[in-house]
MIDOSE-1310 file (N, C-alpha, C; in nm, 2 decimals, decimal comma, always signed):
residues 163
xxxx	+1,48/-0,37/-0,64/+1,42/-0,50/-0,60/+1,28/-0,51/-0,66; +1,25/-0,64/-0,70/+1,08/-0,66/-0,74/+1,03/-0,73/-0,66; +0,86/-0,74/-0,62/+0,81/-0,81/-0,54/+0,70/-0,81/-0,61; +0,61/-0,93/-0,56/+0,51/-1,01/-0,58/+0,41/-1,01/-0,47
xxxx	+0,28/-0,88/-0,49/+0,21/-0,87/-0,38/+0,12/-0,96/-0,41; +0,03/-1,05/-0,36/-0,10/-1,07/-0,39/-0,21/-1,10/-0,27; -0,33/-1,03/-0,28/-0,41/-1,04/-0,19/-0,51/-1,18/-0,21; -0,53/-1,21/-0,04/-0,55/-1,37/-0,03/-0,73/-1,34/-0,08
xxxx	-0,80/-1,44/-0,17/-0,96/-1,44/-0,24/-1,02/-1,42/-0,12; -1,03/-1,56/-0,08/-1,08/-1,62/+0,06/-1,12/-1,60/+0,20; -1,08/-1,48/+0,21/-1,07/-1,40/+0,35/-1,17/-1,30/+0,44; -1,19/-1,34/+0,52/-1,31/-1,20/+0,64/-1,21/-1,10/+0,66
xxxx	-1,06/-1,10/+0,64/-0,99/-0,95/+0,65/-0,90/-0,97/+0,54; -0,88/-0,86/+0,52/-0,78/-0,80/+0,41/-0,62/-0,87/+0,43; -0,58/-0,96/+0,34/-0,45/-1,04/+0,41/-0,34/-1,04/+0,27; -0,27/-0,99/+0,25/-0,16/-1,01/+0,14/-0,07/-1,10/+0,19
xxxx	+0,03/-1,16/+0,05/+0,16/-1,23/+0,11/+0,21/-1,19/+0,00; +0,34/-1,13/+0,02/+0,42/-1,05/-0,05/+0,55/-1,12/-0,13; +0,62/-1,16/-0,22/+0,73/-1,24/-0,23/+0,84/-1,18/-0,30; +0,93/-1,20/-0,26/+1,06/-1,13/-0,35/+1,08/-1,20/-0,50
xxxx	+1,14/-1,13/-0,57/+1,16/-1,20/-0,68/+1,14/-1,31/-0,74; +1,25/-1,36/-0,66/+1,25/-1,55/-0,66/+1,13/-1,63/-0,62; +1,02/-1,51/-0,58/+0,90/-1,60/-0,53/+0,92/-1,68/-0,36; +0,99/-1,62/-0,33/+1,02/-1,69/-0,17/+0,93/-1,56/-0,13
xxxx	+0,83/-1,64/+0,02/+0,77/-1,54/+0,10/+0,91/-1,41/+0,19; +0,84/-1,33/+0,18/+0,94/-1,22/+0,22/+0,85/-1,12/+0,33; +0,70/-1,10/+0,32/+0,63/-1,01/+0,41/+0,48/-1,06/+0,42; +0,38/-1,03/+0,48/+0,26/-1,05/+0,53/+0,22/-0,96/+0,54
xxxx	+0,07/-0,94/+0,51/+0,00/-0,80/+0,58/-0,16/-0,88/+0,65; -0,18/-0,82/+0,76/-0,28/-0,88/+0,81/-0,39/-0,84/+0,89; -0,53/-0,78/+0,83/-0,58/-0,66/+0,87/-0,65/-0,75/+1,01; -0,71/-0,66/+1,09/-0,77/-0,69/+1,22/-0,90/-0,73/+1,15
xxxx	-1,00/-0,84/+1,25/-1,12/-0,84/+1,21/-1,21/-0,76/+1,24; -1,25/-0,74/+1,37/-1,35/-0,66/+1,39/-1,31/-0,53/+1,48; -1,28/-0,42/+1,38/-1,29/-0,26/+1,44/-1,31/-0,18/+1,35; -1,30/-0,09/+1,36/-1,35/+0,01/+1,29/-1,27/+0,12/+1,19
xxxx	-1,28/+0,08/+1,06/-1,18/+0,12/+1,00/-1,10/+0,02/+0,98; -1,01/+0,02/+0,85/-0,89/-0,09/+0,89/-0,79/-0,04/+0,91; -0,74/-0,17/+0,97/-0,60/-0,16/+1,09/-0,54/-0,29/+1,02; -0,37/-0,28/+0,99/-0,31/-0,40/+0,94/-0,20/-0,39/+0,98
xxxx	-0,14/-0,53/+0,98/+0,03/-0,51/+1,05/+0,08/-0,57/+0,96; +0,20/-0,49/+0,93/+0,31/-0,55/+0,81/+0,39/-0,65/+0,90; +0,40/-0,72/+0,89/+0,51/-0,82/+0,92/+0,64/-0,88/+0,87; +0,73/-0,92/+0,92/+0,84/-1,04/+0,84/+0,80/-1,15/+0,85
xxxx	+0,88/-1,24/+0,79/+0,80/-1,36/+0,78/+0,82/-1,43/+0,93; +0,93/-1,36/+1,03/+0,94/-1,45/+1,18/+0,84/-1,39/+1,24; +0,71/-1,27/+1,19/+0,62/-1,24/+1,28/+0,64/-1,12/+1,31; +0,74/-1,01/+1,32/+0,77/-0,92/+1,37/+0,70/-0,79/+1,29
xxxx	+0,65/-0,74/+1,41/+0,60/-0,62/+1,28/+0,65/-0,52/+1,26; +0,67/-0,50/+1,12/+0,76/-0,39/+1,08/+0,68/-0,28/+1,06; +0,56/-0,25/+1,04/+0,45/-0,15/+0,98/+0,29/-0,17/+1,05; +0,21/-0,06/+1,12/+0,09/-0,09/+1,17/+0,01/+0,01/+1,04
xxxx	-0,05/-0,01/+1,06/-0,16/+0,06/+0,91/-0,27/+0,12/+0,99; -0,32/+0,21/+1,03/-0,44/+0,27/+1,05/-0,52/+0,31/+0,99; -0,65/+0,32/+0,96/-0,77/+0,41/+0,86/-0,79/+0,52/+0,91; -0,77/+0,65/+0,91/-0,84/+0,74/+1,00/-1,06/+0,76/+0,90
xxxx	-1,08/+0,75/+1,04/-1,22/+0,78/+0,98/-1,27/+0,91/+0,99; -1,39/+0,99/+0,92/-1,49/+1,08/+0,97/-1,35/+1,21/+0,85; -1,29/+1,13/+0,75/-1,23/+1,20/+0,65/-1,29/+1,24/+0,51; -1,26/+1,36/+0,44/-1,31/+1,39/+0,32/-1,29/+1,27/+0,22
xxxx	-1,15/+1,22/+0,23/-1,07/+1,15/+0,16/-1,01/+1,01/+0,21; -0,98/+0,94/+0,17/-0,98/+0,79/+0,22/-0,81/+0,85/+0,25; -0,74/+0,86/+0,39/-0,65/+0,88/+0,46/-0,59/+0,75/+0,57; -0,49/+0,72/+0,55/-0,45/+0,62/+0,65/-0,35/+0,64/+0,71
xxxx	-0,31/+0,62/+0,86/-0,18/+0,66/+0,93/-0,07/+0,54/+0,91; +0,06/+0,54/+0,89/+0,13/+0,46/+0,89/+0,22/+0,46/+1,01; +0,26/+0,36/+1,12/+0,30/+0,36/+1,28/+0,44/+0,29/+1,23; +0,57/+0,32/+1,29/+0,67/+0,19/+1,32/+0,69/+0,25/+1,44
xxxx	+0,72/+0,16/+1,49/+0,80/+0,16/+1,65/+0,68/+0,19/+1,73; +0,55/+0,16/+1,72/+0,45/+0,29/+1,78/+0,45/+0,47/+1,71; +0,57/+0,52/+1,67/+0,53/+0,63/+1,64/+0,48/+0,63/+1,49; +0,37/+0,80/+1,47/+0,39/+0,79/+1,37/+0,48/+0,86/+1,24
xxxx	+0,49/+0,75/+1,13/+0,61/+0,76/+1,02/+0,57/+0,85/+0,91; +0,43/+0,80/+0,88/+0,41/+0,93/+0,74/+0,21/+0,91/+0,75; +0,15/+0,94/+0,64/+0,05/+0,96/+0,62/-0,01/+0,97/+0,45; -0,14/+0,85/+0,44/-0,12/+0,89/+0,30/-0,27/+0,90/+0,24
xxxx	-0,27/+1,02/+0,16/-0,38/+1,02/+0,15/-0,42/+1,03/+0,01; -0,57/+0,99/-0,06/-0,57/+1,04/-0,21/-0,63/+1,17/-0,16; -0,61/+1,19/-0,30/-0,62/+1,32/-0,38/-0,76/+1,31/-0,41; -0,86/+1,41/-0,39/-1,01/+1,38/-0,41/-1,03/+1,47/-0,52
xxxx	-0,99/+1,56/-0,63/-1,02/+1,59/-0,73/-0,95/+1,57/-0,85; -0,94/+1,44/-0,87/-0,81/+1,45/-1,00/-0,93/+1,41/-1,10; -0,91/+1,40/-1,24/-0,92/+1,37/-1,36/-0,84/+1,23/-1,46; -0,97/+1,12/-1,42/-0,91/+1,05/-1,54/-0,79/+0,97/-1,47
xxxx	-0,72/+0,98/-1,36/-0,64/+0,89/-1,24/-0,61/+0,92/-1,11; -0,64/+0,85/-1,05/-0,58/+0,84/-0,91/-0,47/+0,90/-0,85; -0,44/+1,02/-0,74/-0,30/+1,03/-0,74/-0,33/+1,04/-0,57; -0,20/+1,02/-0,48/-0,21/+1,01/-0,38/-0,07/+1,08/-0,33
xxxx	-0,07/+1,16/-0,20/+0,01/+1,19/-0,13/+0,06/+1,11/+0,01; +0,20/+1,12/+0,06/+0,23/+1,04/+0,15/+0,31/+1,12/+0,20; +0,28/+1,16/+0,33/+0,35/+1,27/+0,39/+0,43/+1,20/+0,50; +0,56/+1,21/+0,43/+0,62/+1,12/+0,60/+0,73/+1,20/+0,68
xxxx	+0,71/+1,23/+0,78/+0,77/+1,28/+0,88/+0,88/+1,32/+0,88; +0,93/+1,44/+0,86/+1,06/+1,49/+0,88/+1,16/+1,39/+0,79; +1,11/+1,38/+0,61/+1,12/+1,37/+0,54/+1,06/+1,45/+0,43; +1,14/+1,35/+0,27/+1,04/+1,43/+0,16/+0,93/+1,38/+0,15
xxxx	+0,84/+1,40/+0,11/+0,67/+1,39/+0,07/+0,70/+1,30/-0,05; +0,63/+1,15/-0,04/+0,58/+1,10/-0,19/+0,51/+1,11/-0,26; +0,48/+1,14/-0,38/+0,37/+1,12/-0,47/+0,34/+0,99/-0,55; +0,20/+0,98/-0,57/+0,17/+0,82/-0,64/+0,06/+0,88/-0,70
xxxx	+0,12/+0,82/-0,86/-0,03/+0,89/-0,93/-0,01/+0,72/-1,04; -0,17/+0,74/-1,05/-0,22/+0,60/-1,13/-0,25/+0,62/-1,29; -0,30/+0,51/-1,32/-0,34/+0,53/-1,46/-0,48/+0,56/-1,46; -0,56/+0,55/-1,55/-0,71/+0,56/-1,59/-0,73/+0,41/-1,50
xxxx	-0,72/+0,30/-1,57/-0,78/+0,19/-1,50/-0,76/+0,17/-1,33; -0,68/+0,26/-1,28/-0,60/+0,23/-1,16/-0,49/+0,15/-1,13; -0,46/+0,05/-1,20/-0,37/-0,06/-1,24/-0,19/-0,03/-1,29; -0,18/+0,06/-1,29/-0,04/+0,13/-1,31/-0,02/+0,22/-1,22
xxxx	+0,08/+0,20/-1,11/+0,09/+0,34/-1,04/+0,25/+0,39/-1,06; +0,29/+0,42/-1,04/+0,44/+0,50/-1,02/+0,44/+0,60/-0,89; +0,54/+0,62/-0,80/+0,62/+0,67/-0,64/+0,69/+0,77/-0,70; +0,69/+0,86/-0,71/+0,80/+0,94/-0,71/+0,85/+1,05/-0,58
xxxx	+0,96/+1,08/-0,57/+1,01/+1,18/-0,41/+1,13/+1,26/-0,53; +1,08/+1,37/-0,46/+1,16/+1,52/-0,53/+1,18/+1,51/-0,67; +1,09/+1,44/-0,74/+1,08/+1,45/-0,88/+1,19/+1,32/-0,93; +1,23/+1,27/-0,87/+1,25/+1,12/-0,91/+1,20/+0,99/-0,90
xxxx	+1,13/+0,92/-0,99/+1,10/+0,79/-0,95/+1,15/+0,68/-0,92; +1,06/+0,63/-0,77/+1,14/+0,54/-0,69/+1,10/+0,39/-0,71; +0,96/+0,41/-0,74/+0,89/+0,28/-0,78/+0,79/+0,26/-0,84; +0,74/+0,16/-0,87/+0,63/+0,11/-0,95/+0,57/+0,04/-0,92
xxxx	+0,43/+0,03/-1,00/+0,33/-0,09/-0,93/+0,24/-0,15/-1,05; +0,24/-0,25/-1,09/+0,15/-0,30/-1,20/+0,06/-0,40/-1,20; -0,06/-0,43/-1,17/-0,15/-0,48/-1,16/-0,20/-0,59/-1,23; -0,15/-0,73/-1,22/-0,20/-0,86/-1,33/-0,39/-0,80/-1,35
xxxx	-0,42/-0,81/-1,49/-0,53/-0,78/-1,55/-0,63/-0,92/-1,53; -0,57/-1,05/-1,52/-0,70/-1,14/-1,59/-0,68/-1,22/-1,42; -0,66/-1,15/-1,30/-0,63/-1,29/-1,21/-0,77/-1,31/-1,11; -0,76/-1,36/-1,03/-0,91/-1,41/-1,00/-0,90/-1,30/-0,82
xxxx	-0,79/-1,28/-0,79/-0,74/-1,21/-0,66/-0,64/-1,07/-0,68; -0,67/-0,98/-0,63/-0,55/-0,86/-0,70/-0,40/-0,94/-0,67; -0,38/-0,89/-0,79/-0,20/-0,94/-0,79/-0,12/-0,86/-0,84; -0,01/-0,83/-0,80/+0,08/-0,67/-0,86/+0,25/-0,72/-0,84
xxxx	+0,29/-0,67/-0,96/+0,42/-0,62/-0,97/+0,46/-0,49/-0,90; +0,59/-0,52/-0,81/+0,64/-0,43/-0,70/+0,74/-0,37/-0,75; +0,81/-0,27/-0,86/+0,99/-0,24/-0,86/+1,01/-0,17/-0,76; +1,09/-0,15/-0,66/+1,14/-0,03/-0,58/+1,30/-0,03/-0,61
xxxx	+1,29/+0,09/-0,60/+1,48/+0,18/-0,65/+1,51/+0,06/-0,51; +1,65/+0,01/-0,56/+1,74/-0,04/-0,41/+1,76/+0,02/-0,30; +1,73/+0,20/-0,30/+1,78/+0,28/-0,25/+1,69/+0,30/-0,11; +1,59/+0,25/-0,19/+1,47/+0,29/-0,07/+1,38/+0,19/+0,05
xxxx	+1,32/+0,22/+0,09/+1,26/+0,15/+0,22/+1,18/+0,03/+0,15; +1,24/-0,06/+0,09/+1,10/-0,16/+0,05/+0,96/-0,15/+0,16; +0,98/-0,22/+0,22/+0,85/-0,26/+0,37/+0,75/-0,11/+0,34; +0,83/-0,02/+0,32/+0,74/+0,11/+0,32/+0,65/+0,13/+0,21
xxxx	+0,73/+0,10/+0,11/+0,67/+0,14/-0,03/+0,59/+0,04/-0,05; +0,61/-0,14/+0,00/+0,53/-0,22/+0,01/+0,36/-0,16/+0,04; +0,42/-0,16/+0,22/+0,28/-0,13/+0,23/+0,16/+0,03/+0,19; +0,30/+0,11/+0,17/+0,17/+0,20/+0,09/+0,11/+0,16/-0,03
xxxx	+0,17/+0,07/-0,14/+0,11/-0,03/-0,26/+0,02/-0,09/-0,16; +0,02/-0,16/-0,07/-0,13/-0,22/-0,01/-0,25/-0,11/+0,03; -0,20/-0,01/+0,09/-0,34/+0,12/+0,10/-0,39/+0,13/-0,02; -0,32/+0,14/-0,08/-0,35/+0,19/-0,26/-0,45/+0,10/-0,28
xxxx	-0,43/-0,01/-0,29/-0,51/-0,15/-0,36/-0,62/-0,12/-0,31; -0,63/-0,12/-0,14/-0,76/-0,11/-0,06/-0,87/-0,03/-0,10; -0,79/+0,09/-0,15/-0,87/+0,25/-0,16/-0,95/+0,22/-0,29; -0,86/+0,18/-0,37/-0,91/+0,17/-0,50/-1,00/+0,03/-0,55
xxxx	-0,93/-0,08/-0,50/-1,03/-0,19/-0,57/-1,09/-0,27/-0,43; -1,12/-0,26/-0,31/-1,20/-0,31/-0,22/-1,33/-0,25/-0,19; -1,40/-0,31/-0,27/-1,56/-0,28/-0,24/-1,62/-0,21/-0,13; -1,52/-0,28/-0,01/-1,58/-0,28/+0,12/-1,54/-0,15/+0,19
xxx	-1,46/-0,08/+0,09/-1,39/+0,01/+0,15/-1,44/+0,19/+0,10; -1,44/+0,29/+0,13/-1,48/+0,35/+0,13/-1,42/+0,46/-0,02; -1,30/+0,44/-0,05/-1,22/+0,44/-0,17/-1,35/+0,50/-0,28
Protein backbone atom coordinates (compact mmCIF):
# COMPACT_ATOMS: atom_id res chain seq x y z
CA UNK A 1 0.00 0.00 0.00
CA UNK A 2 1.25 3.78 -0.55
CA UNK A 3 0.21 6.70 1.49
CA UNK A 4 0.51 10.30 1.47
CA UNK A 5 1.58 11.76 4.87
CA UNK A 6 1.71 15.47 5.21
CA UNK A 7 2.07 17.65 8.13
CA UNK A 8 -0.44 20.60 8.53
CA UNK A 9 2.15 24.41 8.14
CA UNK A 10 -0.23 26.27 10.23
CA UNK A 11 -0.58 24.70 13.50
CA UNK A 12 0.09 25.22 17.60
CA UNK A 13 0.30 21.16 17.61
CA UNK A 14 1.78 18.78 15.51
CA UNK A 15 -1.27 17.48 13.06
CA UNK A 16 -0.79 15.18 9.96
CA UNK A 17 -3.47 14.00 7.42
CA UNK A 18 -2.47 10.88 5.91
CA UNK A 19 -4.09 9.72 2.35
CA UNK A 20 -4.11 6.43 0.62
CA UNK A 21 -3.04 6.29 -2.73
CA UNK A 22 -5.89 7.67 -4.50
CA UNK A 23 -5.50 10.69 -2.30
CA UNK A 24 -8.82 9.97 -0.30
CA UNK A 25 -8.25 10.93 3.58
CA UNK A 26 -7.60 7.60 5.29
CA UNK A 27 -5.92 8.74 8.97
CA UNK A 28 -5.25 11.76 11.24
CA UNK A 29 -2.63 12.34 13.73
CA UNK A 30 -3.30 14.91 16.40
CA UNK A 31 -0.87 16.02 18.99
CA UNK A 32 -2.30 17.49 22.44
CA UNK A 33 -1.66 21.15 23.06
CA UNK A 34 -0.47 21.82 26.29
CA UNK A 35 1.61 18.91 28.11
CA UNK A 36 4.65 17.92 28.41
CA UNK A 37 6.29 16.08 25.85
CA UNK A 38 4.28 15.10 22.90
CA UNK A 39 1.30 13.02 23.02
CA UNK A 40 -0.71 12.26 19.71
CA UNK A 41 -3.66 10.10 18.72
CA UNK A 42 -3.72 8.30 15.45
CA UNK A 43 -7.10 8.15 14.40
CA UNK A 44 -9.54 6.87 11.47
CA UNK A 45 -11.18 9.14 9.73
CA UNK A 46 -14.76 8.29 11.98
CA UNK A 47 -12.55 9.52 14.96
CA UNK A 48 -11.55 6.36 16.49
CA UNK A 49 -8.29 6.01 17.79
CA UNK A 50 -6.18 3.52 16.57
CA UNK A 51 -2.65 4.66 18.02
CA UNK A 52 -1.82 7.04 21.31
CA UNK A 53 1.90 8.31 20.90
CA UNK A 54 3.73 9.28 24.02
CA UNK A 55 7.25 11.15 24.39
CA UNK A 56 8.90 9.69 27.25
CA UNK A 57 11.01 12.53 28.86
CA UNK A 58 14.30 12.87 31.13
CA UNK A 59 15.86 10.31 28.02
CA UNK A 60 19.42 10.09 26.58
CA UNK A 61 17.71 9.71 23.30
CA UNK A 62 14.51 11.07 21.85
CA UNK A 63 12.21 7.71 22.81
CA UNK A 64 8.47 7.53 22.40
CA UNK A 65 5.87 4.90 23.71
CA UNK A 66 3.37 3.61 21.31
CA UNK A 67 -0.30 2.59 23.31
CA UNK A 68 -3.38 0.62 21.40
CA UNK A 69 -6.10 -0.44 23.39
CA UNK A 70 -4.45 1.43 26.44
CA UNK A 71 -1.72 -1.08 26.46
CA UNK A 72 1.59 -0.72 25.53
CA UNK A 73 2.54 -2.05 21.80
CA UNK A 74 6.20 -1.29 21.06
CA UNK A 75 8.73 1.46 21.64
CA UNK A 76 10.88 3.53 19.41
CA UNK A 77 13.81 4.88 19.89
CA UNK A 78 16.91 6.52 17.85
CA UNK A 79 19.98 5.41 17.90
CA UNK A 80 22.36 8.24 19.43
CA UNK A 81 25.67 7.33 17.83
CA UNK A 82 25.44 6.64 14.22
CA UNK A 83 27.51 8.27 11.47
CA UNK A 84 26.39 10.18 8.54
CA UNK A 85 22.32 8.76 9.18
CA UNK A 86 19.73 8.31 11.33
CA UNK A 87 18.84 4.84 12.43
CA UNK A 88 16.14 4.02 14.95
CA UNK A 89 14.85 1.05 16.84
CA UNK A 90 11.26 -0.07 17.59
CA UNK A 91 10.81 -2.59 19.99
CA UNK A 92 7.36 -4.03 19.97
CA UNK A 93 6.07 -6.30 22.35
CA UNK A 94 6.23 -9.88 22.07
CA UNK A 95 7.16 -9.40 18.57
CA UNK A 96 10.21 -8.91 16.15
CA UNK A 97 12.06 -5.58 16.70
CA UNK A 98 12.06 -3.04 13.72
CA UNK A 99 14.82 -1.30 12.35
CA UNK A 100 14.70 2.22 10.46
CA UNK A 101 17.75 3.70 9.19
CA UNK A 102 17.82 7.06 7.09
CA UNK A 103 19.84 8.68 4.62
CA UNK A 104 22.48 11.49 5.13
CA UNK A 105 19.77 14.26 4.51
CA UNK A 106 17.18 12.26 6.70
CA UNK A 107 14.72 12.20 3.91
CA UNK A 108 14.90 8.50 2.86
CA UNK A 109 14.20 5.96 5.41
CA UNK A 110 13.61 2.23 4.90
CA UNK A 111 11.62 -0.42 8.01
CA UNK A 112 13.06 -3.47 7.87
CA UNK A 113 12.06 -6.76 10.58
CA UNK A 114 14.36 -9.96 10.50
CA UNK A 115 16.26 -8.62 7.74
CA UNK A 116 13.49 -7.97 5.29
CA UNK A 117 12.14 -4.77 4.19
CA UNK A 118 8.76 -3.87 4.98
CA UNK A 119 8.68 -0.18 4.10
CA UNK A 120 9.68 2.99 3.02
CA UNK A 121 9.58 6.59 3.45
CA UNK A 122 10.56 9.45 1.11
CA UNK A 123 10.40 12.88 1.72
CA UNK A 124 9.15 15.66 -1.05
CA UNK A 125 12.40 18.01 -1.20
CA UNK A 126 10.95 21.56 -2.39
CA UNK A 127 7.44 21.63 -0.34
CA UNK A 128 6.61 24.34 2.01
CA UNK A 129 5.15 21.58 4.93
CA UNK A 130 6.95 18.09 5.39
CA UNK A 131 5.40 15.80 2.93
CA UNK A 132 6.34 11.96 2.46
CA UNK A 133 5.82 9.01 0.37
CA UNK A 134 4.56 5.93 2.59
CA UNK A 135 5.26 2.12 0.74
CA UNK A 136 4.26 -0.53 3.26
CA UNK A 137 4.59 -4.43 2.34
CA UNK A 138 0.56 -5.36 2.22
CA UNK A 139 1.60 -7.71 4.78
CA UNK A 140 1.95 -5.44 7.58
CA UNK A 141 0.26 -3.09 10.04
CA UNK A 142 -0.09 0.14 7.94
CA UNK A 143 -1.56 2.44 11.04
CA UNK A 144 1.66 1.25 12.75
CA UNK A 145 4.23 1.86 10.38
CA UNK A 146 2.21 5.07 9.60
CA UNK A 147 2.68 6.37 12.78
CA UNK A 148 6.21 5.47 13.54
CA UNK A 149 7.00 7.49 10.01
CA UNK A 150 5.28 10.33 12.13
CA UNK A 151 7.88 10.00 15.37
CA UNK A 152 10.53 9.89 12.81
CA UNK A 153 9.55 13.29 11.14
CA UNK A 154 9.12 14.85 14.66
CA UNK A 155 12.63 13.62 15.92
CA UNK A 156 14.31 14.64 12.95
CA UNK A 157 12.80 17.85 11.25
CA UNK A 158 10.73 19.67 14.30
CA UNK A 159 12.61 22.42 15.61
CA UNK A 160 10.59 22.31 18.63
CA UNK A 161 11.50 19.01 19.37
CA UNK A 162 14.33 17.70 21.09
CA UNK A 163 15.57 15.28 18.03
Amino acid sequence: MRYILSQKLFSFVDKFTIQDENERDAYYVEGRMFSFGNKLSFRDMSGNELIFIQQRLMTFSPTYDIYRGGRLYATLKKELFTFFNCRFNIDVVGSYDIQVEGDFFDHEYTFTKNGKEIGRVSKEWFTWSDRYGVEIDSFEDAPFILACAVIIDMICHDNRNNG
